[in-house]
N, C-alpha and C positions, 0 to 999 in steps of 0.2 A: 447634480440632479440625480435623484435615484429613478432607480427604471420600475419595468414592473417585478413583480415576486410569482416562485410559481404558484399554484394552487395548493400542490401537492405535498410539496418538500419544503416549501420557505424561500428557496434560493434563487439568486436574482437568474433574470431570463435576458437573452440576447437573443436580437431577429432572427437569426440562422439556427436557433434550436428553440423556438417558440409555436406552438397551436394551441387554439382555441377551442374550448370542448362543445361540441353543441348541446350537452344538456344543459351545462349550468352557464355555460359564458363565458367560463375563467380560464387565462393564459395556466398554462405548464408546458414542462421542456417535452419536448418532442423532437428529434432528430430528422431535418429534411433527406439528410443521406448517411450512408452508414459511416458511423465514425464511433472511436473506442470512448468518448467522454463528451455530454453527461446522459446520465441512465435517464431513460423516458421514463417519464411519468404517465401514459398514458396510452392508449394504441390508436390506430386509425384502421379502418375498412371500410373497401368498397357497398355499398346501398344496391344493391342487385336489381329493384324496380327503377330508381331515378339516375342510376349510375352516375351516383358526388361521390365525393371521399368525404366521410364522416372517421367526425376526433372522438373522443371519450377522455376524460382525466382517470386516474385510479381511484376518485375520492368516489366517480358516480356509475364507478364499472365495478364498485366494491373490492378492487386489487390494493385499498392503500394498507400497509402491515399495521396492525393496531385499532385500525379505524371501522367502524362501522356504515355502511354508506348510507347515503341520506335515503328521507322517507320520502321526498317530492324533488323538485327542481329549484335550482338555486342553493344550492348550501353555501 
């Protein structure tokens, strides 16, 4: 059974390096702790009014190399 893919990169995702973006919804790697492999695809920061951790992918934080980021939500 295949798992999920990232958003960002294509490349399959495992629970322990997986989050979910809040703009658009889609899993990419994300690193829960520091460790030398695989590269984030995406960052996380603190919401300074609601104090959550909010995710971003690079596709909708405009960081993917090549890409353009989208015009609304959901790419």
């Amino acid at each position: 059974m295949e798992g999920p893919f990232c958003v960002v990169c294509g490349g399959p995702l495992a629970a322990e390096t997986t989050a979910y973006c809040n703009g658009c919804g889609q899993p990419f790697h994300f690193r829960h702790q520091e460790a030398p492999e695989p590269e984030d695809c995406g960052q996380a920061w603190l919401h300074l009014q609601y104090l959550t951790l909010e995710f971003g992918c690079n596709l909708c934080l405009g960081r993917a190399p090549g890409l353009e980021p989208p015009v609304g939500l959901g790419h």
